[in-house]
C-alpha positions as CSV (number, residue, x, y, z in Angstrom):
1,X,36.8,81.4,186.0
2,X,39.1,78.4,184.6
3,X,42.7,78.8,183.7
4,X,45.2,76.1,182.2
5,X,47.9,77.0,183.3
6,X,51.6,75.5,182.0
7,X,54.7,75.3,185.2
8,X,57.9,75.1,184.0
9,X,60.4,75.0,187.7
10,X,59.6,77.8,189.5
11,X,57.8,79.6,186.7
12,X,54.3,78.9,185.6
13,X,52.8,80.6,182.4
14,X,48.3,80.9,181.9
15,X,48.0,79.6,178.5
16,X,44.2,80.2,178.2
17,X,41.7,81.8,180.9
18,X,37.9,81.9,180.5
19,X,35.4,84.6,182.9
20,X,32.3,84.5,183.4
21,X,32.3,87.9,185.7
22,X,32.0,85.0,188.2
23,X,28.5,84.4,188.2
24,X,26.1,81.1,186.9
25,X,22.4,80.5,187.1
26,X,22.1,76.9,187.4
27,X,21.1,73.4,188.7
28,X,23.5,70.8,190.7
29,X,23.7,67.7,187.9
30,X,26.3,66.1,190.0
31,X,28.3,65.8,193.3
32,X,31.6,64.9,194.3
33,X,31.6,64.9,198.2
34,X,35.3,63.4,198.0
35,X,36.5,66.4,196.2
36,X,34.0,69.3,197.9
37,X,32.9,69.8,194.1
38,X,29.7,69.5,192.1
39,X,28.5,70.0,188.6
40,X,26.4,72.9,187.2
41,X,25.7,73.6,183.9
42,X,29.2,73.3,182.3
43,X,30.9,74.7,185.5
44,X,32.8,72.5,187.9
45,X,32.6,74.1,191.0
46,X,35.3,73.1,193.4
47,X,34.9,74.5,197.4
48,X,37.4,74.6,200.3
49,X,36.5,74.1,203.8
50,X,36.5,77.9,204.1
51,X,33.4,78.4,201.8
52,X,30.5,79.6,202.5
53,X,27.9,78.1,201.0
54,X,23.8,80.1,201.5
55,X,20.8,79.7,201.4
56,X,19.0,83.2,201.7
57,X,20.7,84.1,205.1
58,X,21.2,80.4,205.8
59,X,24.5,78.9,206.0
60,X,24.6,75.3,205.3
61,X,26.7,72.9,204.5
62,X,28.6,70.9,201.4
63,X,26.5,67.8,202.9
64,X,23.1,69.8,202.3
65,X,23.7,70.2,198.3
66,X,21.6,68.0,196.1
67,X,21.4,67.2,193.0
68,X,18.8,69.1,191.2
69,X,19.4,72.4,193.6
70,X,19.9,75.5,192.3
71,X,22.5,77.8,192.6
72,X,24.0,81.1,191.9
């Protein structure tokens, strides 16, 4: 999903939203480990340290993505 969203104060007003029923099919074309974030398609994917990131029933890492990796 992306938002912009417009704050005015306390009050803050979505100007445009965009869903995607929150699901991609694509490969990594780049990381930023700074950020937690990486590139897919046209998605910019931006993790906390509370996300879980799998492989089948594998949890790995931000550190194990790659560029080239799929992900869904």
């Amino acid at each position: 999903m992306q938002i912009a969203v417009t704050v005015n104060g306390n009050n803050a007003h979505i100007d445009s939203e965009h869903h995607n029923n929150g699901e991609i099919s694509a490969r990594i074309t780049s990381i930023d480990s700074g950020n937690k974030s990486f590139q897919a398609g046209t998605w910019t994917i931006k993790t906390t340290y509370s996300t879980v990131i799998r492989h089948g029933s594998k949890t790995v890492p931000f550190s194990d993505l790659k560029v080239g990796d799929h992900v869904q």
